[in-house]
SERO-4910 file (N, C-alpha, C, O; in steps of 0.05 Angstrom, whole numbers):
BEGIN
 pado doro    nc1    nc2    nc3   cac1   cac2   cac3    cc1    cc2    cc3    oc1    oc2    oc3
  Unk    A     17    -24      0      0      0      0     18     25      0     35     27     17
  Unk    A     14     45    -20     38     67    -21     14     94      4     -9     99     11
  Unk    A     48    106      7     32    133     20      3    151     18     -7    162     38
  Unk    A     -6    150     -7    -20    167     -8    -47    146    -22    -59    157    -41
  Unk    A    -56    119    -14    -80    107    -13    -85    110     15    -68    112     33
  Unk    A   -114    110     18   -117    118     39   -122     82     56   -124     61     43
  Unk    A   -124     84     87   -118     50     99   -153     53     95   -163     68     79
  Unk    A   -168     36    112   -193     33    122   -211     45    133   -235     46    128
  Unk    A   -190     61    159   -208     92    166   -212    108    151   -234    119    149
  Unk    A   -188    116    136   -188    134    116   -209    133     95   -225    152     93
  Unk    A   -209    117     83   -235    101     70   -264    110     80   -280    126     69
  Unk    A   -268     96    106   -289    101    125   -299    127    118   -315    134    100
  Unk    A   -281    143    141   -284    175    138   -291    187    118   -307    205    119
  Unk    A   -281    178     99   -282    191     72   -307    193     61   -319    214     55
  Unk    A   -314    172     59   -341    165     48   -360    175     72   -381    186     65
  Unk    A   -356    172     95   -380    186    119   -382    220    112   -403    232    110
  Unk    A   -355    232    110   -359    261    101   -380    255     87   -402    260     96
  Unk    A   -375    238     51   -391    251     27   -427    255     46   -441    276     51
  Unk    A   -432    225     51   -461    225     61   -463    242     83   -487    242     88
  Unk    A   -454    254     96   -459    273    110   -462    298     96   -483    311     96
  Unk    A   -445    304     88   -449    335     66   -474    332     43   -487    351     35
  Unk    A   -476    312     36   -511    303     20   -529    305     36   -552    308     28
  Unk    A   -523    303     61   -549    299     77   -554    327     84   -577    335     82
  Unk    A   -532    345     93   -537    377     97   -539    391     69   -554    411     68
  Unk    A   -526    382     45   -545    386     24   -565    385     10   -570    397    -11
  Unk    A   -579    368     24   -606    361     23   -625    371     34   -647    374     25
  Unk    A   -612    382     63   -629    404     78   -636    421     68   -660    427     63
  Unk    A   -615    436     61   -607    467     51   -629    463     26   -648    478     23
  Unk    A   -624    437      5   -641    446    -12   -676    441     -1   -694    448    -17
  Unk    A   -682    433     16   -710    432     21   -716    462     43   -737    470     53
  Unk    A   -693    471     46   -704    503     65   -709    513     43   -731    525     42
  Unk    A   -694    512     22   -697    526      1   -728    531     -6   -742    551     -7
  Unk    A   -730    505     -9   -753    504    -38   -781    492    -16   -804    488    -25
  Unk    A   -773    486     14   -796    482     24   -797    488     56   -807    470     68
  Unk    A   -791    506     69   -783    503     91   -802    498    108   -793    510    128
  Unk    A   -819    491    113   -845    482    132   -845    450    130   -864    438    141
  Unk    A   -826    436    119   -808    402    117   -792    407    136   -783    387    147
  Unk    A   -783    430    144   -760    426    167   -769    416    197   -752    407    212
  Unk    A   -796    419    203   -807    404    226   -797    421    249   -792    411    271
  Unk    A   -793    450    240   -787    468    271   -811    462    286   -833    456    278
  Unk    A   -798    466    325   -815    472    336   -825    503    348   -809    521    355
  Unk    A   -836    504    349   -844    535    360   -809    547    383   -809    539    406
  Unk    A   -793    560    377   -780    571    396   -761    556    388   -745    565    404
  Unk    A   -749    539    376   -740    516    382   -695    514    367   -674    505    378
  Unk    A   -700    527    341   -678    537    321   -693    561    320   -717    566    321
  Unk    A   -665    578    317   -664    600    311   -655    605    282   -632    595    281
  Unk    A   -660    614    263   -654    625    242   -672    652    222   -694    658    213
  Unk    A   -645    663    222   -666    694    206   -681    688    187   -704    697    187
  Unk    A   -672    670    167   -676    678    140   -673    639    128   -653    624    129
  Unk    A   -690    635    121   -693    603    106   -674    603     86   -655    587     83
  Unk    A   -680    623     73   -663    615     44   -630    623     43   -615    616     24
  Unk    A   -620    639     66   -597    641     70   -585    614     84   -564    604     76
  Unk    A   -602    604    105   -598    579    125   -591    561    104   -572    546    105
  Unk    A   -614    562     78   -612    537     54   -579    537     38   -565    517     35
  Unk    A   -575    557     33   -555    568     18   -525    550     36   -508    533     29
  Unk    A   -530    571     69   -504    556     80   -506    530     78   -484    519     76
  Unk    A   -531    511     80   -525    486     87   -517    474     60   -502    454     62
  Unk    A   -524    481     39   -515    470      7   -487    477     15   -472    458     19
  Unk    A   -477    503     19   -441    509     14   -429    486     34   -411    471     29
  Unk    A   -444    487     60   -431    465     85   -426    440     70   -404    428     73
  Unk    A   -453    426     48   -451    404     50   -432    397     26   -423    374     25
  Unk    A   -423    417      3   -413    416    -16   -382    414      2   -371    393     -3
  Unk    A   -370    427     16   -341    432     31   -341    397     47   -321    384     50
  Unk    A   -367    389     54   -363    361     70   -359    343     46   -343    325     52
  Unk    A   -367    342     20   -365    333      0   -335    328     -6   -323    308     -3
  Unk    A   -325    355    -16   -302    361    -29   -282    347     -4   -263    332    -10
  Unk    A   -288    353     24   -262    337     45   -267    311     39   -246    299     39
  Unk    A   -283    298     34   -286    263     32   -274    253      7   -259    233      4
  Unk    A   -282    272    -12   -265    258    -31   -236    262    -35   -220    248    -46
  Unk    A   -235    287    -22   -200    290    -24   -187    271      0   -162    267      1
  Unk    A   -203    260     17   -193    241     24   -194    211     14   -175    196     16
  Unk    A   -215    207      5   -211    181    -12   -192    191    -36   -182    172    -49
  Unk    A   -186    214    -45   -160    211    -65   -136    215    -53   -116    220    -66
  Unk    A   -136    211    -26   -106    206     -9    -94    241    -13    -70    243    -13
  Unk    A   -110    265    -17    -99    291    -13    -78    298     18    -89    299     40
  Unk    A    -56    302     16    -40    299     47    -58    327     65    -53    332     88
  Unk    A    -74    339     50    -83    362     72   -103    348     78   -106    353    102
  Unk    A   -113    339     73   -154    325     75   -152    313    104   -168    323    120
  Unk    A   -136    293    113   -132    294    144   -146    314    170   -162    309    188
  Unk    A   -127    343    158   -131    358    177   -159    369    173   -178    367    188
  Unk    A   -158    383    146   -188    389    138   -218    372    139   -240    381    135
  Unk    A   -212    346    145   -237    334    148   -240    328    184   -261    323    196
  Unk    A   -219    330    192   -221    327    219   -232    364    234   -239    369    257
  Unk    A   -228    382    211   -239    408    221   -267    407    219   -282    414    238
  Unk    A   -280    393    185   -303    397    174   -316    376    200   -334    388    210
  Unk    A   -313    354    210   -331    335    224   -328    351    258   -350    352    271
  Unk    A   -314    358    266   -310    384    295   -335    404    290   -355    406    304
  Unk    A   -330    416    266   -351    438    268   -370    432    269   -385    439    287
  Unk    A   -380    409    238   -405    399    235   -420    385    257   -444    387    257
  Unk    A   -404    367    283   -417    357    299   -417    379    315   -440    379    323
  Unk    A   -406    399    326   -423    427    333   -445    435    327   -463    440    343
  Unk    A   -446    440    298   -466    452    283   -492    433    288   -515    443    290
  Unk    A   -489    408    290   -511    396    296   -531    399    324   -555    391    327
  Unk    A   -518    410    338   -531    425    360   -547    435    362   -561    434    382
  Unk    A   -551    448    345   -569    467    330   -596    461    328   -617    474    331
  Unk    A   -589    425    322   -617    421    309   -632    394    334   -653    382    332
  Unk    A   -611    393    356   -616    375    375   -649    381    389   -663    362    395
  Unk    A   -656    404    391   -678    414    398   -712    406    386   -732    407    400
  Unk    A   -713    398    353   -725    393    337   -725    362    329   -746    350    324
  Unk    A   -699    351    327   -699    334    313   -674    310    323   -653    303    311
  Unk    A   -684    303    345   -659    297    377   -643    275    369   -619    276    373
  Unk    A   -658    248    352   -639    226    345   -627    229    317   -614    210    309
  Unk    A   -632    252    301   -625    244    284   -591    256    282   -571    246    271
  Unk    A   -597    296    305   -580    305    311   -551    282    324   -527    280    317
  Unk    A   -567    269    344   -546    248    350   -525    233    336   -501    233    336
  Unk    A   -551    217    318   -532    199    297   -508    214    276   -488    205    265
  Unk    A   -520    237    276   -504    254    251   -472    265    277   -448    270    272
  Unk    A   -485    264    297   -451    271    312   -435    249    324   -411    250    325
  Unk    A   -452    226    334   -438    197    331   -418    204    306   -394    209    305
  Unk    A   -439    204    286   -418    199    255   -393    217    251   -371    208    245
  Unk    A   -400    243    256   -374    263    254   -348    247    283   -326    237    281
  Unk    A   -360    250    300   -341    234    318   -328    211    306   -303    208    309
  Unk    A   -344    192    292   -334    170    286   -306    176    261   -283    166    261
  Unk    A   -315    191    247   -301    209    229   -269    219    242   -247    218    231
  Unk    A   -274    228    267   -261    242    279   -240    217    285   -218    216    274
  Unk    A   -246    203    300   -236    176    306   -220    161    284   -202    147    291
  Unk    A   -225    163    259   -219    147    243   -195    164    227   -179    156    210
  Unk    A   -198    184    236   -183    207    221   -153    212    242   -131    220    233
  Unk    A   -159    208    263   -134    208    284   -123    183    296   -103    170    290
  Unk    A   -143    178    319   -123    140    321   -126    128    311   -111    108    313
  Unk    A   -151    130    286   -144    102    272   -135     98    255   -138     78    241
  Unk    A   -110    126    248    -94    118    228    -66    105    234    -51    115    250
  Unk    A    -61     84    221    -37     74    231    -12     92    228     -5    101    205
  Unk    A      1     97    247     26    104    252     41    105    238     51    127    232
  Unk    A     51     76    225     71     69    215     69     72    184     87     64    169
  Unk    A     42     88    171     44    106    151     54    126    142     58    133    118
  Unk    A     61    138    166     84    155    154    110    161    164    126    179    162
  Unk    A    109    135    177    148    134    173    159    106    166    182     97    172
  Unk    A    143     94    153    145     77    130    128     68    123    115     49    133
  Unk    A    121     86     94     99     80     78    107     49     60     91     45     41
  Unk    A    129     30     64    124      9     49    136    -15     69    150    -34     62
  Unk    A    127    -10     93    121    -37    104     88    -44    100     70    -31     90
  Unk    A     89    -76    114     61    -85    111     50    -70    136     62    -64    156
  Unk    A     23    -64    128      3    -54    152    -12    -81    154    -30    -83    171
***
């Protein structure tokens, strides 16, 4: 396995970004084009403006996109950047813990899991010898 394929986590992660950034792109496009699907409760999220909320969550989910694949193409920055995008994003999910409690969960399980797979569970011995056996 050379340096820049990614191991199993890497893999993992990678592919959890993409469906994660589809899934907040999916949002964004239904604030868009329907926002009374979002299942607010009275008091519950705060947001000014639907179609701006829609907008960020398309750009969010497009940047969760772009880190997953640059990690499944073994990019040496995508590491750090997808371990920023899954930090924030399971923050950002906070947001929506109020409305929509298990789903908020599962989506920060996942960024965690992300998180995990992106730090210890990359083997070590990747990069200070990328051609032993893992």
């Amino acid at each position: 396995m050379d340096d820049k394929t990614p191991g199993g986590w890497g893999v993992f992660a990678g592919l959890i970004l993409i469906m994660i950034g589809t899934f907040n792109a999916i949002a964004g496009i239904v604030a868009l084009a329907s926002p009374s699907r979002l299942f607010l409760g009275e008091e519950k999220l705060v947001i000014l403006d639907y179609d701006r909320w829609g907008w960020v969550l398309i750009v969010w989910g497009v940047l969760l996109v772009v880190g997953g694949g640059a990690l499944l193409a073994g990019a040496t920055w995508a590491r750090v950047f997808g371990v920023t995008l899954a930090l924030l994003n399971a923050i950002g999910q906070l947001t929506w813990i109020g409305t929509q409690p298990w789903l908020s969960i599962l989506l920060i399980a996942l960024n965690v899991g992300v998180i995990w797979g992106l730090t210890a569970g990359w083997p070590a011995n990747r990069a200070t010898a990328p051609n032993s056996p893992a």
